[in-house]
C-alpha positions in Angstrom: 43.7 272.6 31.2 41.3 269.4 31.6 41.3 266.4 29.2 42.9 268.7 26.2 40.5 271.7 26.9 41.4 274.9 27.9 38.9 276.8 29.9 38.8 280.6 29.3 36.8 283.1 31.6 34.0 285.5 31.0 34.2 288.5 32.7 31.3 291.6 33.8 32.7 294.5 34.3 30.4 297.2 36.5 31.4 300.7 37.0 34.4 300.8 35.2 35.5 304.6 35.6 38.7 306.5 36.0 42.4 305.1 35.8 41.5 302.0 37.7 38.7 300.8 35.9 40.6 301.9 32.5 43.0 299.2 33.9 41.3 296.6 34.9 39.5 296.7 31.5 43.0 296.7 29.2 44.4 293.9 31.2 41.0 292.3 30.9 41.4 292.2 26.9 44.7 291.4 26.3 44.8 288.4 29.1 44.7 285.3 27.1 42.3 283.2 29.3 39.6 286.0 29.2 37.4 284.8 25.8 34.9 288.0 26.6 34.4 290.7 28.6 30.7 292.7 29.1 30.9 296.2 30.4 27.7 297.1 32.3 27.1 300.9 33.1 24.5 301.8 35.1 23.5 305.6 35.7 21.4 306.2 38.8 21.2 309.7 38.8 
């Protein structure tokens, strides 16, 4: 925290499959200094 302001973090999530990915995205929303978090899936087949 600087002068009274808490900074919070933004986070982009790519390829976000299977257990660890499910993971990483739960902790993601329920941390308290993560204000958003943008999942971007990208299929190249």
């Amino acid at each position: 925290m600087r002068n009274g302001i808490e900074k919070k973090m933004k986070i982009i999530l790519t390829r976000a499959t299977g257990m660890i990915g499910e993971g990483v995205l739960l902790a993601s929303l329920d941390h308290p200094k993560i204000s958003e978090v943008l999942i971007a899936w990208f299929d190249f087949r």
